[in-house]
C-alpha positions in Angstrom: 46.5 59.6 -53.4 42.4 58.5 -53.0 43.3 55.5 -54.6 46.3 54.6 -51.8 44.2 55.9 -48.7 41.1 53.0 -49.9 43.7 50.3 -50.8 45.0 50.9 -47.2 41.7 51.2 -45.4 40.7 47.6 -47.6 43.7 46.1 -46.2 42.8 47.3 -42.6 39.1 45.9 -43.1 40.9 42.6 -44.4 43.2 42.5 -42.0 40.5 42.8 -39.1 38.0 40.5 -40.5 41.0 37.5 -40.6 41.1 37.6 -37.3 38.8 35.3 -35.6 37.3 35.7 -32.4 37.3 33.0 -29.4 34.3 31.5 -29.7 35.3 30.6 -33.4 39.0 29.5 -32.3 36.9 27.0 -29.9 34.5 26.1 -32.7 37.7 25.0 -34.9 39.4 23.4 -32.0 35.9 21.3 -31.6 35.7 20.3 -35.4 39.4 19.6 -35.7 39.6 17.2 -32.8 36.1 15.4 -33.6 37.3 14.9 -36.9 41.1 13.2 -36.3 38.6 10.4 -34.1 39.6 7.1 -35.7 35.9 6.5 -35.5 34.5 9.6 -37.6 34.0 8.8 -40.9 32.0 11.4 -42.3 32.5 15.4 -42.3 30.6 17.1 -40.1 29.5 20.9 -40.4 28.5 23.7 -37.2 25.1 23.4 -37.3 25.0 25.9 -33.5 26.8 27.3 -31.2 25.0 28.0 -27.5 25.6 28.4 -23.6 28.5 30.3 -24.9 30.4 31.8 -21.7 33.9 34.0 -21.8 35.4 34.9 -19.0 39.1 37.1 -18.6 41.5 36.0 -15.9 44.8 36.7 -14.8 46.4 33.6 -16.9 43.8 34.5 -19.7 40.7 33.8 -20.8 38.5 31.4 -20.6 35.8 29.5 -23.4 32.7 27.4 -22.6 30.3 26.6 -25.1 28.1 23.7 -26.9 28.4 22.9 -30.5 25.5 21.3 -32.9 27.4 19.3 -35.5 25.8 17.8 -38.2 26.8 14.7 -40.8 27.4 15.9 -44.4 27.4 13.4 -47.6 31.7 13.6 -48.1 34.0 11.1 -46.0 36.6 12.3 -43.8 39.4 12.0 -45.2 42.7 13.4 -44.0 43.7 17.0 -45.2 40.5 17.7 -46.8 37.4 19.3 -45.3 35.8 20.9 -48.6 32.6 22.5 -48.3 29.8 19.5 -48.4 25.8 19.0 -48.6 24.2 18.1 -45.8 23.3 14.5 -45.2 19.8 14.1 -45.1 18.8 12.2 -42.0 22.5 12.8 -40.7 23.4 12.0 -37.3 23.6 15.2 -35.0 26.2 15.5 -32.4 26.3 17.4 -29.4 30.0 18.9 -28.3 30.6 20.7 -25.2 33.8 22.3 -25.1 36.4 24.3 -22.6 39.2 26.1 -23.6 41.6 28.4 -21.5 43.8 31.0 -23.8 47.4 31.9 -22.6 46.8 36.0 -22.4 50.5 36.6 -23.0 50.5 35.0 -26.5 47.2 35.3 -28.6 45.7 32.1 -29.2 48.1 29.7 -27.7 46.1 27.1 -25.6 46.3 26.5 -21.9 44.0 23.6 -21.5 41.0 22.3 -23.2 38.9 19.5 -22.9 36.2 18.6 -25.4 33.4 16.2 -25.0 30.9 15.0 -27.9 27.9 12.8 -27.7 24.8 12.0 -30.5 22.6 14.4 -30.1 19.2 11.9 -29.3 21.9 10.3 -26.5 20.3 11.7 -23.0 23.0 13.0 -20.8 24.1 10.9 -17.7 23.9 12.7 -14.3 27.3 11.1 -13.6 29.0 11.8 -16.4 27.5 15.6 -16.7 29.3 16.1 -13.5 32.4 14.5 -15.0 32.7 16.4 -17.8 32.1 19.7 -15.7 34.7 18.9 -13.4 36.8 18.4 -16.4 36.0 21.7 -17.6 36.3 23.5 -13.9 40.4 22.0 -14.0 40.9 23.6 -17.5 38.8 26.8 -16.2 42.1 26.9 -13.4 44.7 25.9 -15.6 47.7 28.6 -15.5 46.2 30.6 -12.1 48.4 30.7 -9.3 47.1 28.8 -6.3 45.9 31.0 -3.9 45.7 29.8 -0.3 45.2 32.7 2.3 47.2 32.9 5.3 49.6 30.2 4.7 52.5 32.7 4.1 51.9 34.7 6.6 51.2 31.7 9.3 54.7 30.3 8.2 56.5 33.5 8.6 55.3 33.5 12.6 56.1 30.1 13.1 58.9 29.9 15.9 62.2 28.1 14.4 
């Protein structure tokens, strides 16, 4: 009987370590996406993740973080993403990424927008703004406009 209730509590522990958080969802969805760039020819490993922010809303929540990637010594090669060295000297990239989760079904995905740049690259002004505006329309992605008044105005309107 000791040996059924510890097999059942392993499963449990199993069973709730599988299951990965947000942030690592994001993390996955960053690395998957850099990677199946025609231009990426090397494997690149999570170095960091920072400036992560969740936040719950009515259509679900929402992800924004930065990822540090760095090169490894295997090519990227379609289907397989084994676990590499580090390339010495490897180029560093910096991803920032948004991504809005249906609440109704797990991890389906809303929107998302990701954005990478090399990591000695400086940021553009212009383009920070860009890519936070793209981020602020996946942020609203699924919420029901809300514009106060206007049903209420349109009720009193005389025919």
């Amino acid at each position: 009987m000791k040996g059924l209730l510890v097999l059942g509590l392993g499963l449990v522990a199993l069973a709730a370590a599988s299951e990965l958080t947000l942030q690592e969802m994001v993390v996955d969805l960053v690395l998957e996406d850099f990677h199946n760039k025609k231009l990426v020819q090397w494997v690149y490993k999570k170095q960091a993740v920072e400036d992560v922010t969740e936040t719950e809303y009515p259509a679900g929540p929402f992800v924004r973080l930065r990822v540090r990637l760095q090169q490894t010594q295997c090519r990227n090669q379609p289907g397989s993403r084994q676990d590499c060295a580090l390339k010495r000297r490897g180029r560093k990239q910096i991803c920032l990424a948004c991504v809005k989760f249906d609440s109704r079904s797990g991890g389906k995905v809303l929107g998302s927008y990701t954005h990478c740049r090399v990591e000695k690259q400086q940021p553009v002004t212009e383009m920070e703004t860009r890519h936070e505006q793209e981020c602020s329309t996946v942020q609203e992605t699924g919420e029901a406009p809300y514009h106060p008044g206007v049903f209420a105005f349109s009720r009193g309107l005389p025919s």
